[in-house]
C-alpha positions as CSV (number, residue, x, y, z in Angstrom):
1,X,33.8,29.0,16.3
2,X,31.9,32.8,16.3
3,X,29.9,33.2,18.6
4,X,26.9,32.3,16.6
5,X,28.5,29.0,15.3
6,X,29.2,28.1,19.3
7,X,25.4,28.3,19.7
8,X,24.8,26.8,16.4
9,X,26.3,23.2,17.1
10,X,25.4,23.8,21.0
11,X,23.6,20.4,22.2
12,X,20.8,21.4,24.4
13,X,21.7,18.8,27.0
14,X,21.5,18.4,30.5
15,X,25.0,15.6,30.6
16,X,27.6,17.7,29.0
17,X,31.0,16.0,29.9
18,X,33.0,18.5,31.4
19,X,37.3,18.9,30.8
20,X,39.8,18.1,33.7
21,X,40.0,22.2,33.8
22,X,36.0,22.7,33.6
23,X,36.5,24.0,37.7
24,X,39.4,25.9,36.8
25,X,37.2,27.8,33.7
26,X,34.7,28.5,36.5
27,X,37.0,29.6,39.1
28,X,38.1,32.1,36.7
29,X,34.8,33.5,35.7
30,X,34.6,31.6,32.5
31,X,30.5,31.9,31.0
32,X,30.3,28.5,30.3
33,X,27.9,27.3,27.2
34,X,27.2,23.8,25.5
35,X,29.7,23.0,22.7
36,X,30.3,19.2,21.4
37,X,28.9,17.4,24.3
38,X,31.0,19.4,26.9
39,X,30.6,22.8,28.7
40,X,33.3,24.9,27.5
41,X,34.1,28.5,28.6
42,X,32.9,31.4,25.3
43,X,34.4,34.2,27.5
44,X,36.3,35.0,30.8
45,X,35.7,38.4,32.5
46,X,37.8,40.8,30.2
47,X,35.4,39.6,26.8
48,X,36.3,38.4,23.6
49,X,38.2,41.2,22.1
50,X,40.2,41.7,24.8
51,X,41.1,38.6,24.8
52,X,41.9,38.3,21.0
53,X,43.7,40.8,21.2
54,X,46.3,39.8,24.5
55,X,46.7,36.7,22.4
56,X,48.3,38.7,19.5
57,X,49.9,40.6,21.9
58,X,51.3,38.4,24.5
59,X,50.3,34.7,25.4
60,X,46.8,33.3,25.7
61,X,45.7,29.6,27.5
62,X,43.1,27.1,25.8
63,X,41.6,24.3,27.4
64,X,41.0,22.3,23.8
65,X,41.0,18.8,26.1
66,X,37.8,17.9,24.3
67,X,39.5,17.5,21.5
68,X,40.1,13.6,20.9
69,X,44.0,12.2,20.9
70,X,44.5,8.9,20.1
71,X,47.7,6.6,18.8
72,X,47.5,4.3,15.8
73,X,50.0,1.6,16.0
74,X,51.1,-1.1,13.1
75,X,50.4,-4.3,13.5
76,X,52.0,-7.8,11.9
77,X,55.1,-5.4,11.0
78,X,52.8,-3.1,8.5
79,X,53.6,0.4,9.1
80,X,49.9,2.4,10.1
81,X,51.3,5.3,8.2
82,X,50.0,3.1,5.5
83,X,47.2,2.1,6.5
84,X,46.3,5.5,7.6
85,X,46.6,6.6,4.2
86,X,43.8,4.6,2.7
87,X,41.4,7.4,4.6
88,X,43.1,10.9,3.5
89,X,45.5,12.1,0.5
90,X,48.2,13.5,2.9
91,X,51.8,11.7,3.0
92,X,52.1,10.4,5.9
93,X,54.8,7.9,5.3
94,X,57.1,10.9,4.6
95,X,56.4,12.3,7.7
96,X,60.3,12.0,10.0
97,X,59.8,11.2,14.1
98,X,58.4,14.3,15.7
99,X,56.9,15.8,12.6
100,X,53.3,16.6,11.9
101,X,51.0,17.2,9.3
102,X,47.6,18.7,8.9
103,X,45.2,15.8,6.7
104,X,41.4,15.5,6.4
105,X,39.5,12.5,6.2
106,X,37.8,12.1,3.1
107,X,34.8,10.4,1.6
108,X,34.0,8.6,-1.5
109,X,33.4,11.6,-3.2
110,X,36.3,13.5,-1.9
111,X,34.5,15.3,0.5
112,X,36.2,16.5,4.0
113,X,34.7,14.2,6.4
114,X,36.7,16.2,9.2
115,X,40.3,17.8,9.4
116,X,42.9,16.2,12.0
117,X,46.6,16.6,12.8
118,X,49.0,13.6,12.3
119,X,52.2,13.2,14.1
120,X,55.3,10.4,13.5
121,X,55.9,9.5,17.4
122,X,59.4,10.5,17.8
123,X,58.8,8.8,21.7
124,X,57.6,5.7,20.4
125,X,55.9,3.7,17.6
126,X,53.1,4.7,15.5
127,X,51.2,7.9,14.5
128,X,49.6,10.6,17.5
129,X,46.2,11.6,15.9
130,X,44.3,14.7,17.5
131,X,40.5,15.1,15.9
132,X,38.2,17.6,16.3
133,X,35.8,17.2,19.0
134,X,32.1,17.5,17.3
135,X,33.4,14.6,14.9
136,X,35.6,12.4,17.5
137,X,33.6,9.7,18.0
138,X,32.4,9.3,14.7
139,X,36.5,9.8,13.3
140,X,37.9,7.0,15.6
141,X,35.3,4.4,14.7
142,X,35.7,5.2,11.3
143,X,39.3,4.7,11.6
144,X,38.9,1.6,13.4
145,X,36.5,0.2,10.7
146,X,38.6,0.5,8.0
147,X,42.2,-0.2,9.4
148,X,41.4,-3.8,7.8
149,X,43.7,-5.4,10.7
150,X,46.8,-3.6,9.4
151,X,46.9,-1.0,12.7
152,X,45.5,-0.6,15.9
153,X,43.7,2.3,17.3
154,X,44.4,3.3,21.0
155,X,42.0,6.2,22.2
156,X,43.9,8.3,24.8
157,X,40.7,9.5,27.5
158,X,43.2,10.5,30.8
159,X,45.5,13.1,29.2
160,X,43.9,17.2,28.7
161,X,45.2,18.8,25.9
162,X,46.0,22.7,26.1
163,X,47.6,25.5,23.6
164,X,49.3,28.2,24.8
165,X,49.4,30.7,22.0
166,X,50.9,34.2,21.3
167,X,54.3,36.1,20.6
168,X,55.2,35.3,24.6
169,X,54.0,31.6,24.3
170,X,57.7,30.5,23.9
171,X,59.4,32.6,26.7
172,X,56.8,31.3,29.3
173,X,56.9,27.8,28.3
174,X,60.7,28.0,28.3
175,X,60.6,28.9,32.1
176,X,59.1,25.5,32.0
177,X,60.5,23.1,29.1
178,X,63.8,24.9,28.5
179,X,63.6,22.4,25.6
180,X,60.8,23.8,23.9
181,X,62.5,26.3,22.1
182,X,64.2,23.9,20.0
183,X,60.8,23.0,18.3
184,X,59.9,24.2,14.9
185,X,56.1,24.5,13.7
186,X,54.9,21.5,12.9
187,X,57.2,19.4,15.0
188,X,56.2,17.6,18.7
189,X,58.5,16.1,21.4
190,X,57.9,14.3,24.4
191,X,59.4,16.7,27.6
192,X,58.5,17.6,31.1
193,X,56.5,20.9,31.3
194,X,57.1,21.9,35.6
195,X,58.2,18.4,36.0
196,X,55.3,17.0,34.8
197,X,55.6,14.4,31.5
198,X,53.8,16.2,28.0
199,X,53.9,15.7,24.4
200,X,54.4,19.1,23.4
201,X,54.1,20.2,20.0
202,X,54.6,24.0,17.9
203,X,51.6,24.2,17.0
204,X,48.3,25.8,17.4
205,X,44.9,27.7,15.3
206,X,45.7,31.1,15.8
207,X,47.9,32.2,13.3
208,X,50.5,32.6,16.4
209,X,53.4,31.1,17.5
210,X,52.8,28.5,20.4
211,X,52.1,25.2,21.4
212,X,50.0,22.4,22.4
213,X,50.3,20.1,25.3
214,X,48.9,16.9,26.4
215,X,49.0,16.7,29.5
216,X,47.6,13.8,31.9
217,X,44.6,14.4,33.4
218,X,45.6,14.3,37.0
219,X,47.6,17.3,36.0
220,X,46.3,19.2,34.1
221,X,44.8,21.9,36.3
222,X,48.4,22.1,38.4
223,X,49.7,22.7,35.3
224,X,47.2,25.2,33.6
225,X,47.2,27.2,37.0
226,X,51.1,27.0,37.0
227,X,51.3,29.1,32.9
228,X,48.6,31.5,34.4
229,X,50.1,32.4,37.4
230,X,53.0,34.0,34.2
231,X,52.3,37.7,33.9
232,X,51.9,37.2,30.2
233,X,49.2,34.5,30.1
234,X,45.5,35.2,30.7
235,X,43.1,32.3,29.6
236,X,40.9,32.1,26.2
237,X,37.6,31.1,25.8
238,X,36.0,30.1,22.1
239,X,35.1,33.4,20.9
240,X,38.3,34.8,20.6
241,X,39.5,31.0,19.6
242,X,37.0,31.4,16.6
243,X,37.9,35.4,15.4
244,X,42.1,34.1,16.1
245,X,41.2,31.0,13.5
246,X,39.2,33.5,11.2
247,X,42.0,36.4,10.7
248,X,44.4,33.5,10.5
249,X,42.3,32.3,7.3
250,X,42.2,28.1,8.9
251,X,38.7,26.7,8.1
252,X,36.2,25.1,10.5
253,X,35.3,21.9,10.2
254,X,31.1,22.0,9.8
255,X,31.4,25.7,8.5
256,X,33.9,26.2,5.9
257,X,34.5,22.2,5.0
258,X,32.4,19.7,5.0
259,X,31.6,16.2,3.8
260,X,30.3,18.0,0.3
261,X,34.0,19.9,0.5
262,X,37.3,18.6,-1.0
263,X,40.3,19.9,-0.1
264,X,40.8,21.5,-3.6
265,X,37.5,23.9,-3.9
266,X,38.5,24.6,0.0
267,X,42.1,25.6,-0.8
268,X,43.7,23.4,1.1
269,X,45.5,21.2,-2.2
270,X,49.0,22.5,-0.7
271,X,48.3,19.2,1.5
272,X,48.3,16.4,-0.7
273,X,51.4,16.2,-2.0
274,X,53.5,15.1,-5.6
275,X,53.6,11.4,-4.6
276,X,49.8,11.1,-3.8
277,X,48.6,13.2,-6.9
278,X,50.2,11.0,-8.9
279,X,49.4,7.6,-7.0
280,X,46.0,8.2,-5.7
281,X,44.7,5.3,-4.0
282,X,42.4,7.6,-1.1
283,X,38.7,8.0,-0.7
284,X,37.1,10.2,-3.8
285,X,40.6,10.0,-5.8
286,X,39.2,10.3,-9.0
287,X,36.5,13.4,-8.1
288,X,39.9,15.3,-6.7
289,X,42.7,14.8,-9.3
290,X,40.1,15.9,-11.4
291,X,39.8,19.2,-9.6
292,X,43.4,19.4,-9.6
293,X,43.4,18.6,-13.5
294,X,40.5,20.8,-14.7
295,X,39.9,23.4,-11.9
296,X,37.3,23.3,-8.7
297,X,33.9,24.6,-9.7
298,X,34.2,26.8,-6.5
299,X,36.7,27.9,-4.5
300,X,37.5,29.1,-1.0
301,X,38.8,32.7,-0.6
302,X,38.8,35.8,1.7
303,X,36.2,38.8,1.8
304,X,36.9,42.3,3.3
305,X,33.3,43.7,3.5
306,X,32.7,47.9,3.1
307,X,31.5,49.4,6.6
308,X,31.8,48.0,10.0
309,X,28.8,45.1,10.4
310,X,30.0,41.6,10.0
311,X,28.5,39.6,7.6
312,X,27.4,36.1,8.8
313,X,27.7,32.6,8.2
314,X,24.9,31.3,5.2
315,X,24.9,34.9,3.9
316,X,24.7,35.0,0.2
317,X,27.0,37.0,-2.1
318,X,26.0,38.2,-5.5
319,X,28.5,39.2,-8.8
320,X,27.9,42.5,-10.1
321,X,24.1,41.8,-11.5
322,X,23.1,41.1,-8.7
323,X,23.0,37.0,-9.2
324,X,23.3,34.7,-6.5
325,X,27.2,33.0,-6.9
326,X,28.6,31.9,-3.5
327,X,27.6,31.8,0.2
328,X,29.8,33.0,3.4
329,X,30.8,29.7,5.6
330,X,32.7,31.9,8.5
331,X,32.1,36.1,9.2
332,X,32.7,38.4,12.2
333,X,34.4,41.1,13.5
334,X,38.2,41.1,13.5
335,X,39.8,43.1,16.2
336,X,43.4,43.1,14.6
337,X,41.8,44.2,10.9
338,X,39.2,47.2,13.3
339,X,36.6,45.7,10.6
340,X,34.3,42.9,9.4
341,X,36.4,39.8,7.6
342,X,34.7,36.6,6.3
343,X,35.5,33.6,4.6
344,X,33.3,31.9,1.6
345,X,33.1,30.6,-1.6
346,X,32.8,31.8,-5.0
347,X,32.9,30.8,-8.4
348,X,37.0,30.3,-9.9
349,X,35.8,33.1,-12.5
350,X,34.9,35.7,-9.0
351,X,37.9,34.6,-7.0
352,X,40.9,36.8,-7.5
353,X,41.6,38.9,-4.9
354,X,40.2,42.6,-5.8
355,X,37.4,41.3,-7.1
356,X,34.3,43.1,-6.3
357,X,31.3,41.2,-5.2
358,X,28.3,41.7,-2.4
359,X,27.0,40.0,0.0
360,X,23.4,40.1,0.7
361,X,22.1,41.1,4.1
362,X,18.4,41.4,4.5
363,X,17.9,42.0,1.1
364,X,20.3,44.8,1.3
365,X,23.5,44.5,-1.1
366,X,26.5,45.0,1.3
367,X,29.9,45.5,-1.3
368,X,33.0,43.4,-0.3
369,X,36.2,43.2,-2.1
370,X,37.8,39.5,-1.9
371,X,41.1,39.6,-0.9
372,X,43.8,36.8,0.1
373,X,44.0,35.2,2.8
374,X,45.3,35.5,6.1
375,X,43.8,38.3,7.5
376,X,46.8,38.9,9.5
377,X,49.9,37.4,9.0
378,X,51.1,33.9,10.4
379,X,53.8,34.3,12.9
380,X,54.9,30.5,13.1
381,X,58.4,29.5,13.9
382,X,58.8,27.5,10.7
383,X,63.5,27.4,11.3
384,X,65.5,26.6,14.4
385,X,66.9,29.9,15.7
């Protein structure tokens, strides 16, 4: 979410919800600003590159509790893992107790409805779903509507959810969860953070290692006020949220996938597994294994641009005669890189990296070289130490 996209997507409303931590953000000098029905804080005090950047270097604190969480629970013995695949191509029934996935839910013509995260419960039965906010509402009813009376859908509204991210992020949680640093990325417990009950998981959108915890409600700020009170932790707002996701090379849901994306042309096949390729059986099945067969007519990749002015989301990019062959979905500045980086798609034919292409900026032809992506390099715990 650059800054631009934040203002984007911004409702202009008068009842934005606000998080259990919305004092907390304006305590600490947060600039507040309208962002999928909530006020959310773009900025503290020290600005968005400084903050970027103590998140690469030590441990940064999102509120991200207007994201949605919700459980999804078998019923009449059918397992929702099941069920759950009828909606996305990931496989979900593969997935151990504790373990989660990244999935999208699709459409009839394979398009990316909205990404989500997936976890077994390794604390009880059924599958922990966390959706992105903008879509929540319009995610769980979908769910609901389709579950065809095989699951239930519980939708969890008294728990926060925060992410504590960076190369400290472990160290301070362990102070703690001594537990916590027997998770891997991509794996969520149930454990007490400062004696307080949380479904932590390794996890996170910045390319860092860290974690996200739901929290209850009730206490949330205690605990939030309890991580920053750590010399290493100073809290994020979105700006530096959106530039972390952007070097880290994730995608935005609304900006670089969409409902007329699949996962294929948006480089995200690496989630749909053997068993699902060859099975199909999920929304737009036919439109994707074709991709997968034949070759996306466009593809996702990474773009380094010459000089020092970001190029923007909806800018176009041109081969070398100058023709119009792909558009930027997510741009900026990237205070790891010192330079512009930006996300888009081109043509299979223009998307090697070190191919040369330019984008065009008020009618000016601004050369960028597309390279792969991340930006900078993930530093998830992926093995137990």
């Amino acid at each position: 979410m650059h800054l631009g996209g934040v203002l984007k997507v911004a409702e202009q409303s008068e009842n934005l919800r606000h998080t259990p931590l919305y004092d907390l953000n304006v305590q600490l000098g947060g600039r507040m600003v309208p962002f999928a029905g909530y006020a959310m804080p773009v900025q503290f005090p020290d600005g968005i590159i400084k903050e970027h950047i103590h998140a690469r270097e030590a441990a940064g604190l999102f509120d991200v509790s207007h994201m949605g969480q919700a459980v999804l629970e078998g019923r009449n013995g059918h397992d929702p893992a099941v069920a759950l695949e009828t909606l996305l191509a990931n496989d979900i029934q593969a997935l151990a107790p504790g373990r989660t996935r990244y999935s999208q839910l699709l459409n009839e013509q394979g398009g990316i409805m909205d990404d989500l995260m997936v976890t077994r419960r390794a604390d009880g039965p059924g599958l922990f779903l966390v959706v992105n906010a903008a879509c929540k509402d319009a995610d769980l009813a979908h769910i609901e509507k389709r579950l065809d009376g095989k699951a239930s859908l519980t939708r969890i509204e008294d728990r926060a959810l925060l992410a504590l991210q960076g190369p400290a992020a472990a160290a301070v949680l362990a102070r703690f969860a001594p537990d916590c640093g027997a998770l891997v990325f991509l794996e969520q417990r149930a454990m007490e953070v400062a004696g307080v009950p949380c479904l932590v998981g390794r996890l996170g959108y910045t390319g860092e290692d860290g974690y996200e915890i739901s929290v209850p409600e009730a206490e949330a700020e205690g605990l939030a006020r309890r991580l920053l009170g750590e010399p290493e932790v100073k809290p994020i707002g979105l700006g530096a949220r959106d530039s972390l996701r952007l070097e880290a090379g994730y995608c935005l849901y609304g900006h670089d996938i969409d409902t007329t994306t699949t996962p294929v042309e948006a480089d995200l096949a690496w989630s749909i597994s053997k068993r699902r390729r060859q099975e199909g059986g999920f929304p737009g099945d036919k439109i994707i294994l074709q991709q997968f067969a034949e070759g996306p007519q466009r593809k996702r990749i990474g773009l380094q641009p010459e000089g020092r002015s970001p190029i923007r989301e909806g800018t176009p990019l041109a081969d070398s005669s100058g023709q119009e062959v792909g558009i930027v979905t997510s741009g900026g500045f990237s205070p790891s890189c010192q330079g512009p980086v930006a996300m888009g798609y081109l043509p299979p034919a223009l998307a090697t990296p070190g191919t040369e292409v330019s984008a065009i900026v008020r009618g000016k032809a601004v050369p960028c070289r597309v390279v792969t992506l991340p930006f900078v390099p993930s530093r998830t715990v992926s093995t137990k130490k």
